[in-house]
N, C-alpha and C positions, 0 to 999 in steps of 0.2 A: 590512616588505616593501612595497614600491611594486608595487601591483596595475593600475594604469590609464598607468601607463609603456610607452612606446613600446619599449626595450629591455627590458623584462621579459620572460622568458619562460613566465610564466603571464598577462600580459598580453591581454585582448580581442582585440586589435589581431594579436598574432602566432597566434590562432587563426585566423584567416580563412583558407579553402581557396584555392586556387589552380582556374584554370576549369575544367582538367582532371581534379579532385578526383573521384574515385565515390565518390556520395553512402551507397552503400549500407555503405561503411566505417565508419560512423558507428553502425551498426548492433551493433556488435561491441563497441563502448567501452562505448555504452551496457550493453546486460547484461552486462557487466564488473561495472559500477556496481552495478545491481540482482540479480545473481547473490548477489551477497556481501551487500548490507544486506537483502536477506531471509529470510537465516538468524535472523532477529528472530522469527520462524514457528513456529520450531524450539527457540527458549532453554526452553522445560519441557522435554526430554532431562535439561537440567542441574537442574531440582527434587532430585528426589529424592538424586541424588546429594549436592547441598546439604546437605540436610540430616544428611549422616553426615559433615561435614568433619573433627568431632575423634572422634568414634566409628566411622570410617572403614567397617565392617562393618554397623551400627546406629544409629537417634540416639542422642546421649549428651542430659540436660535440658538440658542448654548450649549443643545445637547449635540451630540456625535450623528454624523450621517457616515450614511450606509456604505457610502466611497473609501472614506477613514477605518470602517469595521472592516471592511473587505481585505485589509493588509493583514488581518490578522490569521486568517486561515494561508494565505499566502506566505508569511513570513514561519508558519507553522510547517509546510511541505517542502522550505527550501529548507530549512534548518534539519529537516527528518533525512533529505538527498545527503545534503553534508557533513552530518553527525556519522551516518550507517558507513559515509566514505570514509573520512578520520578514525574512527572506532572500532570499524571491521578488524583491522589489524589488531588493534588492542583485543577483543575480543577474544582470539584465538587463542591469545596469553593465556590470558584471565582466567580465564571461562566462562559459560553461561551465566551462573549468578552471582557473580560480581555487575558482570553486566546490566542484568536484568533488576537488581538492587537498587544501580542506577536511573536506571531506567524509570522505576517505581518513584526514586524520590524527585528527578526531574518533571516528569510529569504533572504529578501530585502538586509539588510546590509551584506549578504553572497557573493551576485551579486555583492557588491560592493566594498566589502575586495580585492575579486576573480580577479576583475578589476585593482588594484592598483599591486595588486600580477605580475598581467602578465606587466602592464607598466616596474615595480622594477626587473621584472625576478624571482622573489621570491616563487620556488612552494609552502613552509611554508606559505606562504600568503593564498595561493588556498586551501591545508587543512584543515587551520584552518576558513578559509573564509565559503567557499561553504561545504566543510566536517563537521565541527564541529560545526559553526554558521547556517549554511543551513541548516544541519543534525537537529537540534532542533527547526529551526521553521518549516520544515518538519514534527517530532514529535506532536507538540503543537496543528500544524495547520489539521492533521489529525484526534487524535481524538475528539477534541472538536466539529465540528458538526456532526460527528457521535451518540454523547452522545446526543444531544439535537435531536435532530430526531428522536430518540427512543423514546423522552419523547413525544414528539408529536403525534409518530403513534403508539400506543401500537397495534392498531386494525391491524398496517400492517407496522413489525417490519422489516420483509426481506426485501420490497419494500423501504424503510425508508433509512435504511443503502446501498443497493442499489443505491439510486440516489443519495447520496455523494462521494460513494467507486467508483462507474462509472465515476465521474468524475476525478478521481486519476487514473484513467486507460487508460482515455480520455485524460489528459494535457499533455502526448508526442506526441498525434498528432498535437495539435497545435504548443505546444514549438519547437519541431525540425522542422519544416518548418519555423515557427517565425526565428529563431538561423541561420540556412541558410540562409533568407533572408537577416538578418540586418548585418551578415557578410561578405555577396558581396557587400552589400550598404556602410557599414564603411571601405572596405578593399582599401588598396593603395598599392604608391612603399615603402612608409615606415612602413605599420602595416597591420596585417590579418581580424583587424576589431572584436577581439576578445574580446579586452578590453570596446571598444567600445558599444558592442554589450552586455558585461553585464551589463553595465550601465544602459541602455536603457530596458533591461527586468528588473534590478531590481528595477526601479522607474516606468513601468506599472504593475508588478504585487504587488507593493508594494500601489497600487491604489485601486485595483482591491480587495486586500484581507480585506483593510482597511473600502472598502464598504461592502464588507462581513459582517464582525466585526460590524460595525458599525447599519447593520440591523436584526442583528439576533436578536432570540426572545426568552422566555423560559415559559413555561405554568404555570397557576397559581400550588399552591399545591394545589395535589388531582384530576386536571382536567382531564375530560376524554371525548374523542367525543361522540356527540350525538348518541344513539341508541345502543354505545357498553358496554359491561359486561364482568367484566372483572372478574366475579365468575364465567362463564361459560369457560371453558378451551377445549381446541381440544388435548389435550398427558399430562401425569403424570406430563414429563418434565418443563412443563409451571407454575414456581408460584406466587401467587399474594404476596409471600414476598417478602422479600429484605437482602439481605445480604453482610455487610460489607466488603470494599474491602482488610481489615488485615486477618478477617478473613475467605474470600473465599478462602487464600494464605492456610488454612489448610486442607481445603478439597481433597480429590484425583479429583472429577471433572474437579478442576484447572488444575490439571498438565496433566489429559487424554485431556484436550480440547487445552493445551499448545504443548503436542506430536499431536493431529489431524492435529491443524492448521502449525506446524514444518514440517511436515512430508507431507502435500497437496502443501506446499509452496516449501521444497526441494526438490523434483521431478519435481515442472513446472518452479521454476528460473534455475534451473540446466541449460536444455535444451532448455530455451529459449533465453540465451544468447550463446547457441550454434545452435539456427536455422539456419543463413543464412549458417553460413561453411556446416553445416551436411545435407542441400541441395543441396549445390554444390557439393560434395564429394561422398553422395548417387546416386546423378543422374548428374554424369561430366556433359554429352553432352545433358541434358536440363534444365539446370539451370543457367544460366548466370551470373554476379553480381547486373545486372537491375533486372533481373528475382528470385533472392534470395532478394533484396532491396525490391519490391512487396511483397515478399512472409512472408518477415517480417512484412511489414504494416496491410497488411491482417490479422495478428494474433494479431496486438493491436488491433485491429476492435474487434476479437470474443474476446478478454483479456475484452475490453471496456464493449462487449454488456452482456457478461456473469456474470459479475457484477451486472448488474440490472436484467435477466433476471432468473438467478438461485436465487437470494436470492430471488426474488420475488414469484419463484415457490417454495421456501421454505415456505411461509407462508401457503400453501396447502398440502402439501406432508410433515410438519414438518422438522425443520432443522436437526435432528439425521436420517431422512432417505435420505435428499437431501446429506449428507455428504456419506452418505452408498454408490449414487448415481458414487461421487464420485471418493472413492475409487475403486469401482467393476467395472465400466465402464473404468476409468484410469490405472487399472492393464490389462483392455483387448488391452485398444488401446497402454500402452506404449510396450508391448508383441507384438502389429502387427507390429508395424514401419520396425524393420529391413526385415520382411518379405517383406513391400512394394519396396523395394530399390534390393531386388532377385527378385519380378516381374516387376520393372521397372516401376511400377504404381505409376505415380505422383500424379494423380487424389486423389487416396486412400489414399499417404502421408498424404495432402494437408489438406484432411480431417480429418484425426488421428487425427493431429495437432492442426486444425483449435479449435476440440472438447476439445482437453485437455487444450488448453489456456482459453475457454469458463472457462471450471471446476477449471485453476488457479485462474482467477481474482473470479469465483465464491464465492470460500472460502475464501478468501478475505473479501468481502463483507457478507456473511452468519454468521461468526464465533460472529460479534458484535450482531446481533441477538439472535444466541445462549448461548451468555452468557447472555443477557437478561433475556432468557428463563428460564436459572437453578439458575441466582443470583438476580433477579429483576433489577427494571429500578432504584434503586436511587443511585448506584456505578459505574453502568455500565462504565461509562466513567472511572473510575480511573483504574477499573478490567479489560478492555479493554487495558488498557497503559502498564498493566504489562504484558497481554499476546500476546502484540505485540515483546516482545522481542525473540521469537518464529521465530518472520521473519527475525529480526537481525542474529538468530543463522543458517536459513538457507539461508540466502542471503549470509554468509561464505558458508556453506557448501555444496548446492547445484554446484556450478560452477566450487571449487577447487575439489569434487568428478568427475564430466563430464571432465575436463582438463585431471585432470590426470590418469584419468580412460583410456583415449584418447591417451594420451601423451604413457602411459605401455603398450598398445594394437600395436601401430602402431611399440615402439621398439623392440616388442618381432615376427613382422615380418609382424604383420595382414596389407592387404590390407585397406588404409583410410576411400574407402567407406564399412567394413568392420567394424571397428574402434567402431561403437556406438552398435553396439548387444548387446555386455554385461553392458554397460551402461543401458540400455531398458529394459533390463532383472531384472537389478539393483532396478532401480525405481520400476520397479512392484512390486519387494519384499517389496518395500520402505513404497508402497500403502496398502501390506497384514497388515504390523505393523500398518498402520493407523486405518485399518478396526477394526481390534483387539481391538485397543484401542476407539475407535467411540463403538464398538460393548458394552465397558466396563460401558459407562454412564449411571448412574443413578439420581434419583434427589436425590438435598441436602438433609442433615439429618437436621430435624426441630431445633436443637439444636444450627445450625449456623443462624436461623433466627434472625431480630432485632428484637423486641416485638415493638407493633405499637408505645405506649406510650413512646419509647427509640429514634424515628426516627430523633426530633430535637437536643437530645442531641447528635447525631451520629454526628451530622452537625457539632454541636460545635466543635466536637472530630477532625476533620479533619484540 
């Protein structure tokens, strides 16, 4: 496939809008994109059922445990870190929907590896399926409309990345309900309806992302919305240059904004895959497993709404004080939890929680803004791909810290609801190193700028 062809129709070149374009159409492709590969959120729906593939009612010895399925979302989050890292650069080339093309068929075709997998019995199927193929149009399909949404709203870059990152926060509410469904609808005396069931999502989201793809847009060069100026700046941090995504790898920025967003991300995936246990356990006699299944829903709700609503209040309060934000507020509420659990105050949990999921998906969503801010907008997308590898390295280490932090606590005698204190305690220190290093940013040194006249052959360069 000739990608950088002037006759191509996924071609860079045939993306570019026309003057009259509304930018805010662009809007809509985007969570297309991220609707669909956040049902990644949602893939434990399908554990359990996994594991009764050939005792369809029960496990049979034969069939898969849960230890075995668990590599699969894992092998799914690292391949998304190091595909966005490899590809970002590609990206910029390209353009959006070449990307996002790919995006659509890797995915897709991961549903449907995953399916063949479970028919054959073959969990190598499902890692290499959904883990390693899923994992990279997961990658692909993440930062490409993020990259282009910047370019569109320079005037309102939080908000921007916002309404894409929100919907990758948002596609486990619909995918696990979807995944439930079409598994009671496929299931019989002979199959759980699993195989089925990927089928069937990977040729609607493989619909779904293609329309995406296929409508997205990219601004002419140079454009900028009516009435904004983009020589007036609101913090130091904001600059009208641009710098190269090899060489923002030399900067220390990079690596304090790669520690920011590691260290915001391993403290709320930690404990967010241990909410519902550590409600049950904090509070036995009011927490049920309905009432813990709620209590998790409830926290994608604020994971969802925190997305859009902090990055967007980053464009007012600046992203180096939203992140400040943070940190100081997330060292207070991970510090009160064990405290709500010795007053028996649910209420108070409820709300710790609620707030710190808001501040996970937040930075999330903020940090593509921020790099905006210190490397300009004509990398963003590549410089984005490398510093999501950041969430690769705490998507390991948040969960196996909380387990076995869990695991040492309960066998050295501690009572279970008991068990997460020094976890909490953990994380907040987790949050002091963030601040430290949030506190460390500066802006770039003009020496890593591209000089204006260098900006097409930078293109070439990639």
């Amino acid at each position: 496939m000739n990608t950088t062809g002037a006759t191509s129709f996924l071609s860079r070149d045939r993306t570019i809008a026309k003057s009259d374009f509304n930018r805010w159409l662009v809007a809509p492709a985007a969570l297309a994109v991220h609707l669909c590969i956040g049902q990644v959120y949602a893939f434990s729906v399908f554990n359990l059922p996994l594991t009764k593939v050939l005792g369809i009612t029960e496990s049979l010895p034969e069939d898969w445990k849960l230890t075995e399925l668990g590599w699969i979302f894992s092998l799914a989050i690292v391949f998304l870190g190091l595909s966005a890292a490899f590809a970002g650069k590609w990206l910029e080339k390209v353009g959006p929907r070449v990307t996002m093309f790919c995006a659509a068929l890797c995915f897709s075709s991961g549903f449907f590896i995953s399916a063949a997998g479970v028919w054959l019995h073959a969990i190598w199927m499902l890692y290499v399926g959904y883990g390693v193929l899923g994992g990279i149009g997961l990658g692909l399909g993440y930062v490409s409309p993020v990259s282009t949404l910047i370019k569109w709203f320079p005037d309102r870059r939080g908000m921007a990345t916002g309404l894409a990152i929100m919907g990758f926060g948002g596609g486990a509410m619909i995918g696990a309900p979807l995944g439930v469904f079409l598994m009671k609808h496929y299931a019989s005396a002979t199959s759980t309806g699993v195989a089925e069931t990927f089928m069937t999502m990977g040729a609607l989201y493989l619909v779904i992302m293609m329309l995406g793809a296929f409508s997205i847009r990219l601004p002419t060069e140079g454009w900028m919305p009516e009435g904004f100026q983009p020589s007036i700046k609101k913090s130091k941090l904001i600059t009208n240059n641009h710098v190269h995504v090899d060489q923002a790898l030399k900067t220390p920025q990079f690596y304090l904004l790669w520690l920011v967003l590691c260290l915001n991300v391993t403290a709320g995936i930690g404990v967010l895959g241990q909410a519902s246990a550590m409600s049950q356990e904090m509070f036995k006699d009011q927490f049920t497993p309905e009432r813990a299944a709620a209590f998790v829903s409830l926290l994608s709700l604020f994971n969802m709404g925190g997305r859009f609503v902090w990055s967007t209040l980053s464009d007012y309060l600046g992203r180096k004080n939203t992140y400040f934000i943070f940190f100081v507020l997330g060292c207070a509420l991970y510090s009160s939890v064990p405290y709500t659990g010795q007053m028996h105050n649910v209420a108070l949990f409820v709300a710790c929680y609620a707030v710190i999921m808001s501040m996970y998906g937040g930075g999330f969503s903020t940090i593509p803004a921020y790099l905006a801010d210190i490397f300009g907008t004509k990398y963003v997308g590549a410089i984005h791909g490398r510093l999501l590898t950041a969430w690769s390295t705490a998507g390991v280490a948040g969960p196996v810290l909380v387990n076995y932090l869990r695991e040492s606590q309960i066998a050295q005698g501690v009572a279970k609801a008991d068990a997460y204190n020094m976890t909490m305690h953990i994380m907040a220190g987790i949050l002091v190193v963030g601040f430290l290093c949030n506190l460390a940013i500066r802006a770039v040194d003009e020496k890593h700028h591209i000089k204006h006249d260098e900006v097409n052959d930078e293109y070439d360069s990639l």
